[in-house]
C-alpha positions as CSV (number, residue, x, y, z in Angstrom):
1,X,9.7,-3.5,14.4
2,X,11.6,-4.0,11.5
3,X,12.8,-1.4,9.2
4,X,14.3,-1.7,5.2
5,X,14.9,0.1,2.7
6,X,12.9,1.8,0.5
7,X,14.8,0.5,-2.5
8,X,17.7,2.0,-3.7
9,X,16.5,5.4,-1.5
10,X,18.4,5.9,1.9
11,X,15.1,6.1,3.6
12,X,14.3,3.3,6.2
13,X,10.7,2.4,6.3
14,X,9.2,0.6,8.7
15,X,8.7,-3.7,7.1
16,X,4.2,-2.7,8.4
17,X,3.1,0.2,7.7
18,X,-0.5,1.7,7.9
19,X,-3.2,3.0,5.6
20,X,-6.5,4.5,5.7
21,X,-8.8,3.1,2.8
22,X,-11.8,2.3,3.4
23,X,-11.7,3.0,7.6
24,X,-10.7,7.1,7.9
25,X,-13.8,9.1,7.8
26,X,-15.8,6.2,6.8
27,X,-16.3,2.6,8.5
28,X,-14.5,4.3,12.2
29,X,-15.1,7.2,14.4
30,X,-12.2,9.9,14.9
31,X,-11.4,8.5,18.7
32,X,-10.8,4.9,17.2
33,X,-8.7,6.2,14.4
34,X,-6.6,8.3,17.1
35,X,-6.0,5.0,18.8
36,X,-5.0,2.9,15.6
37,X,-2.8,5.7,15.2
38,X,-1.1,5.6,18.7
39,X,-0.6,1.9,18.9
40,X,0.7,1.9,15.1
41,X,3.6,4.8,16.0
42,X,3.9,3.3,19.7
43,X,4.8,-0.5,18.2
44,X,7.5,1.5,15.3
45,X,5.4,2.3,12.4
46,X,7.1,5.3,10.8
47,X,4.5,5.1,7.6
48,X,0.8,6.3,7.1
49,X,-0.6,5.9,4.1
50,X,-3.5,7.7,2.4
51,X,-4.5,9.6,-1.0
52,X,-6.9,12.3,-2.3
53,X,-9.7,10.0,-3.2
54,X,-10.1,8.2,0.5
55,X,-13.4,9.9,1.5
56,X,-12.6,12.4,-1.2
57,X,-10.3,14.0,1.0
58,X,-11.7,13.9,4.6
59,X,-9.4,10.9,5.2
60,X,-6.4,13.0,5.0
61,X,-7.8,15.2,7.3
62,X,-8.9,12.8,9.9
63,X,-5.1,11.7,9.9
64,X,-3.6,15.3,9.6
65,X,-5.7,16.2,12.6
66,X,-4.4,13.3,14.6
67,X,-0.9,13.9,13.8
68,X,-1.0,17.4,14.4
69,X,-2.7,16.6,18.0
70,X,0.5,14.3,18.8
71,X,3.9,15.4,20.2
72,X,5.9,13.6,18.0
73,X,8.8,15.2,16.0
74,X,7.9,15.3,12.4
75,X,10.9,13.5,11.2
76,X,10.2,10.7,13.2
77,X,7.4,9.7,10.4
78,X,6.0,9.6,6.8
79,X,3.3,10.3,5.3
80,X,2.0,9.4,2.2
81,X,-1.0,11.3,-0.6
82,X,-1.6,9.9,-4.2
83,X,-2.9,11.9,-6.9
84,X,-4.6,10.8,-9.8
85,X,-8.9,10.4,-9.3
86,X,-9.2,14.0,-7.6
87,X,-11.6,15.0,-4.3
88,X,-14.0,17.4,-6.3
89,X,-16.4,17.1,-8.8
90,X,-14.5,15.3,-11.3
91,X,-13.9,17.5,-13.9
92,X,-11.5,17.4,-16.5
93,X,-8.9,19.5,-14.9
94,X,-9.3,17.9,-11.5
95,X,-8.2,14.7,-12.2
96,X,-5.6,12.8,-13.9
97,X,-1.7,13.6,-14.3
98,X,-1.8,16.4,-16.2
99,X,0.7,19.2,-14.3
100,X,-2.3,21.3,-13.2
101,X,-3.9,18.8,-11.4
102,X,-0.5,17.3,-9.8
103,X,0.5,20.3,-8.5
104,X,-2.9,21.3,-7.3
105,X,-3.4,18.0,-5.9
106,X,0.1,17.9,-3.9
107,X,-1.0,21.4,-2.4
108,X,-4.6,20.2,-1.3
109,X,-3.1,17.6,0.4
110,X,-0.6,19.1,2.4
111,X,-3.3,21.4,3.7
112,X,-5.6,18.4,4.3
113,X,-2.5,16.7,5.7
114,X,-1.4,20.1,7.5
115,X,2.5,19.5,6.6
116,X,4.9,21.8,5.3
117,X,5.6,18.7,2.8
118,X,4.6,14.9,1.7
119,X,7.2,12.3,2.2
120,X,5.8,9.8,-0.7
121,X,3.8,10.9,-3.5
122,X,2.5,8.6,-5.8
123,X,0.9,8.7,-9.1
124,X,-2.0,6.4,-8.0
125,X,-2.9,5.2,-11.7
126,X,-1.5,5.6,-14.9
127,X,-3.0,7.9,-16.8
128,X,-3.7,7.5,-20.6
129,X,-4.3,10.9,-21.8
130,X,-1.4,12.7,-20.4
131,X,2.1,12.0,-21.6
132,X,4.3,10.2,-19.2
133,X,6.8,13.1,-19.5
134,X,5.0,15.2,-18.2
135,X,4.1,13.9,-14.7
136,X,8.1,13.1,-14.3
137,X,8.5,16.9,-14.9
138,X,5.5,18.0,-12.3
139,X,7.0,15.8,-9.6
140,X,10.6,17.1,-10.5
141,X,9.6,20.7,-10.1
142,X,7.6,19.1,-6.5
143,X,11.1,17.8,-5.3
144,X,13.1,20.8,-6.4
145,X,10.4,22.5,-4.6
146,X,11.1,20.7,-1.0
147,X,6.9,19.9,-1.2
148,X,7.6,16.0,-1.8
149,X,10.8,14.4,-0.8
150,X,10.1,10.7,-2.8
151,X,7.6,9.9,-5.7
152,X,6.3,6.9,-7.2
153,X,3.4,5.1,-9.0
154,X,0.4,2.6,-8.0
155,X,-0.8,0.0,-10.3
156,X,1.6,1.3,-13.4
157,X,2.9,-1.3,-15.5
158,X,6.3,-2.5,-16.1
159,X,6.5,-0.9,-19.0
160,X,4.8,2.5,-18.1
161,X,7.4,2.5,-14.9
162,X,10.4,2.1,-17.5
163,X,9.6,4.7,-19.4
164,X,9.0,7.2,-16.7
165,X,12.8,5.8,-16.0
166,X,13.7,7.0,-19.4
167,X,12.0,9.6,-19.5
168,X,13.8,11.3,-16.2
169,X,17.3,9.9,-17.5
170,X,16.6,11.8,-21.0
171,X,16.4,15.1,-18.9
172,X,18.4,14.2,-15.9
173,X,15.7,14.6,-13.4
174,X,14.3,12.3,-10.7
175,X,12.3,9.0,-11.5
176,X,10.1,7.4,-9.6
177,X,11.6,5.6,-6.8
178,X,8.6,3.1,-5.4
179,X,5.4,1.2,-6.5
180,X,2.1,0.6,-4.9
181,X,0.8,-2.8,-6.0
182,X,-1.1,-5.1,-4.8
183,X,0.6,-7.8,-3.2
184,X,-0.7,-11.2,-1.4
185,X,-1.2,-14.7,-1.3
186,X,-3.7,-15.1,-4.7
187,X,-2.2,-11.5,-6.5
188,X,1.4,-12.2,-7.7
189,X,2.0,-11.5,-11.2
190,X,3.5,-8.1,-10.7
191,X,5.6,-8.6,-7.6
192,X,7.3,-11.6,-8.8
193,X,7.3,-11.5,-12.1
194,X,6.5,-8.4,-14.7
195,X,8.4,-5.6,-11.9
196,X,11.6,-8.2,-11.6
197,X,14.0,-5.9,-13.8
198,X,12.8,-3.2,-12.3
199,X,13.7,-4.1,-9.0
200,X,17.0,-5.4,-10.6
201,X,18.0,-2.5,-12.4
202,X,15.9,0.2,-11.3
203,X,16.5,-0.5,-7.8
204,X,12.7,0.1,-7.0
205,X,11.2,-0.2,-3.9
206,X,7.1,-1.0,-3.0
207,X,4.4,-0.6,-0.4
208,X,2.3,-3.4,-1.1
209,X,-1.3,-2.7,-0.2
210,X,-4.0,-5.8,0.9
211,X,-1.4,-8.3,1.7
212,X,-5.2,-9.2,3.6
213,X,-7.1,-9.9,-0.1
214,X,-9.4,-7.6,1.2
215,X,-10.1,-9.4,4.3
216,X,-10.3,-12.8,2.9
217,X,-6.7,-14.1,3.7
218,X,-7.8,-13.3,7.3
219,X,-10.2,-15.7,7.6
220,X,-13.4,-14.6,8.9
221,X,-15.1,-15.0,5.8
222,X,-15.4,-19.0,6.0
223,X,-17.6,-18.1,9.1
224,X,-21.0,-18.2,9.0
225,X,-21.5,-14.6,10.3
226,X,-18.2,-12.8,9.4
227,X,-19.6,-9.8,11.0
228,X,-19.4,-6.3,9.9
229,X,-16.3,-6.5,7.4
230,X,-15.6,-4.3,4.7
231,X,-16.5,-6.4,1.9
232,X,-20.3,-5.7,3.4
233,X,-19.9,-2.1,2.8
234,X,-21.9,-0.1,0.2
235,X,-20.6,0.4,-2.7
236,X,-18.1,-2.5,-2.5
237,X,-20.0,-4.9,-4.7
238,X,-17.7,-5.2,-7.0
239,X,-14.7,-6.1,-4.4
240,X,-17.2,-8.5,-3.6
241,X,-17.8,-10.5,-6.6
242,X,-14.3,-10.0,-7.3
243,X,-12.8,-11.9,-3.4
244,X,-16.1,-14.2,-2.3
245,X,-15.4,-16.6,-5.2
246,X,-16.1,-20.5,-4.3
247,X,-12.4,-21.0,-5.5
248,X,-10.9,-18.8,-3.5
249,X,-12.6,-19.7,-0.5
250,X,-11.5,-23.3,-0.7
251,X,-8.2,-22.6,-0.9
252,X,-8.8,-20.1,2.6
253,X,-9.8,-23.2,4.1
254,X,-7.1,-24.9,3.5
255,X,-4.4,-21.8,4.1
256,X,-6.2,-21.7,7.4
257,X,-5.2,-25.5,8.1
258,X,-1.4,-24.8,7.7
259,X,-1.9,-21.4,9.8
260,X,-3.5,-23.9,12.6
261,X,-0.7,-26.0,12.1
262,X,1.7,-23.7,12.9
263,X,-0.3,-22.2,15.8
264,X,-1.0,-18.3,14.3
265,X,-3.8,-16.5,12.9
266,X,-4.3,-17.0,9.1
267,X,-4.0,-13.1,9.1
268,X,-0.3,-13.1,10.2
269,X,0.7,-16.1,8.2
270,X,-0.4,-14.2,4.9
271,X,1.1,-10.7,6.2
272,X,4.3,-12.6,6.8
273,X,3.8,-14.5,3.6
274,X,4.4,-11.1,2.1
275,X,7.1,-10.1,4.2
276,X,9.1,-13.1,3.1
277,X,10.2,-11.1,-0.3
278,X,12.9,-8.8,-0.3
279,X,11.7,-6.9,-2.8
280,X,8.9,-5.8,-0.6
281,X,10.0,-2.7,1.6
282,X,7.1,-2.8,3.4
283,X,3.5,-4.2,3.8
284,X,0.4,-1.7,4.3
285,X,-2.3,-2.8,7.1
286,X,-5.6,-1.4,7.4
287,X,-7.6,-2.2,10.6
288,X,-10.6,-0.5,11.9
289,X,-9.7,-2.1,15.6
290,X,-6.8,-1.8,17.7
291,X,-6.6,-5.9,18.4
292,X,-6.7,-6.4,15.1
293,X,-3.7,-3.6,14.4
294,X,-1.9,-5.7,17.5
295,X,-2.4,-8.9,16.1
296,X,-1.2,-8.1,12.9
297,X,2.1,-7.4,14.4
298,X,2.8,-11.0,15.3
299,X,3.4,-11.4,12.0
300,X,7.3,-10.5,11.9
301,X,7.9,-13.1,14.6
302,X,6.9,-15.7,12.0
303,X,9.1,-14.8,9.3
304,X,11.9,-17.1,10.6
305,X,9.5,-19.7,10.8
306,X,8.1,-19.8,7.1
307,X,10.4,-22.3,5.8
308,X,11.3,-23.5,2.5
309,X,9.1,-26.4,3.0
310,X,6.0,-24.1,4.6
311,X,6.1,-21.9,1.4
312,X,5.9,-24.9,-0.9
313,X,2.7,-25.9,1.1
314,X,1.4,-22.4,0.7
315,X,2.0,-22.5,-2.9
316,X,0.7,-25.7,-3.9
317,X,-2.6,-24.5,-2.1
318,X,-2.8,-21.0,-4.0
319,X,-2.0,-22.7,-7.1
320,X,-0.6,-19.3,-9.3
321,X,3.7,-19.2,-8.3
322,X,4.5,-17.5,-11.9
323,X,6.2,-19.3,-13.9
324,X,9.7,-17.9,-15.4
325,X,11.3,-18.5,-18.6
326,X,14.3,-20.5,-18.2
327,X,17.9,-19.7,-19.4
């Protein structure tokens, strides 16, 4: 395994990490989520991944239960919780950023979680009716408190990051130190262009969720029976029609063609894809089967091989490098 930095942090994070959307408590059974755990820790992962909404909060207790079950010393990994949609009933005070709900939401899921403290805590959307200032001063009082050690955001802008920034600077407290955005072959906007000063001068870090597309970069779609996958699950329509575009799916064809070319999976090509910018610390993967986990793996012995020329191929397939200004 391969291990960076989570930005300008002196924390070392393992380059795959591994998260629990859509598979804890929901598409796998607690013995198969034990073993995805095992062979995840076993092969260096030092990062789980998981927030209040995931199951509404069963998913965090699946994965507390398994880690608490395991003899491994508690500083040998993270874990991560995001607050923001809530695990209740969706009232008005059990959602959102406001400092009620932060704080509540921190403590919910360190009992879910069963640790004396979260490693990462993010602020898993921006939130519109609450001033920014205020969730910089809920997760300040979390850190002075010893119940989070690093926070962060998922899906914020540029902009909305930047002034959380200023906002901690203004009252000398502790910004956000990491991002949670979606990151992979056909989403690359933020990663490589709007975040770029942020990375430059804010020394941010990111774990960059569905490096996959939801399953799509992996392949199995262009099959005539992709079998159970997670874009057939209930209540994923709108994943659905978002991924299974005709467009997209000719350009999978195609990625698969240089994967085939280069003798891997099209699933570690696009994890590796990822992998290949340093401005990613490291890359979440969610399996609901220990091959899969295993397979994904492979994907750091590519890295050397994605040369300049590879990447170009890759690009003039996915058709969307953004385009900087020049100077």
């Amino acid at each position: 395994m391969e291990y960076r930095k989570l930005g300008n942090t002196g924390i070392q994070v393992s380059a795959m990490s591994f998260g629990t959307w859509l598979t804890f408590a929901k598409q796998i059974d607690y013995s198969t989520a034990d073993e995805l755990i095992s062979v995840a820790y076993e092969e260096g992962i030092n990062f789980f991944d998981n927030a209040e909404i995931y199951s509404r909060g069963k998913s965090e207790e699946v994965l507390g239960q398994i880690l608490k079950s395991k003899n491994w010393a508690r500083s040998s990994y993270m874990v991560s919780s995001k607050v923001f949609w809530g695990y209740e009933e969706g009232k008005p005070t059990q959602k959102g950023l406001s400092r009620k709900h932060i704080i509540e939401g921190c403590h919910a899921a360190m009992k879910r979680l069963q640790v004396d403290y979260i490693d990462l805590f993010f602020c898993h959307r921006p939130d519109k009716n609450t001033p920014i200032a205020e969730a910089v001063w809920a997760m300040n009082t979390l850190l002075q408190q010893g119940k989070i050690l690093y926070w962060g955001t998922s899906e914020w802008s540029a902009a909305e990051i930047m002034q959380a920034h200023l906002e901690a600077a203004r009252n000398h407290l502790i910004g956000p130190v990491m991002e949670q955005p979606q990151y992979n072959i056909f989403e690359r906007k933020k990663m490589e262009n709007e975040y770029l000063h942020l990375f430059n001068n804010e020394g941010m870090g990111t774990t960059i969720w569905s490096p996959l597309a939801s399953g799509l970069l992996s392949g199995k779609y262009t099959r005539k029976d992709p079998g159970e996958t997670r874009l057939s699950m209930k209540g994923l329509e709108w994943l659905r029609q978002q991924q299974l575009t005709d467009a997209k799916m000719e350009k999978v064809k195609k990625l698969k063609l240089i994967a085939k070319k280069m003798d891997v999976t099209l699933a570690q090509l696009s994890i590796a894809w990822c992998l290949k910018n340093n401005n990613v610390s490291t890359v979440i993967l969610g399996a609901s089967k220990p091959q899969q986990l295993k397979e994904n793996f492979g994907a750091l012995k590519l890295l050397p091989k994605l040369t300049e020329k590879i990447l170009q191929e890759i690009d003039k397939v996915a058709d969307n490098k953004p385009v900087l200004p020049e100077y």
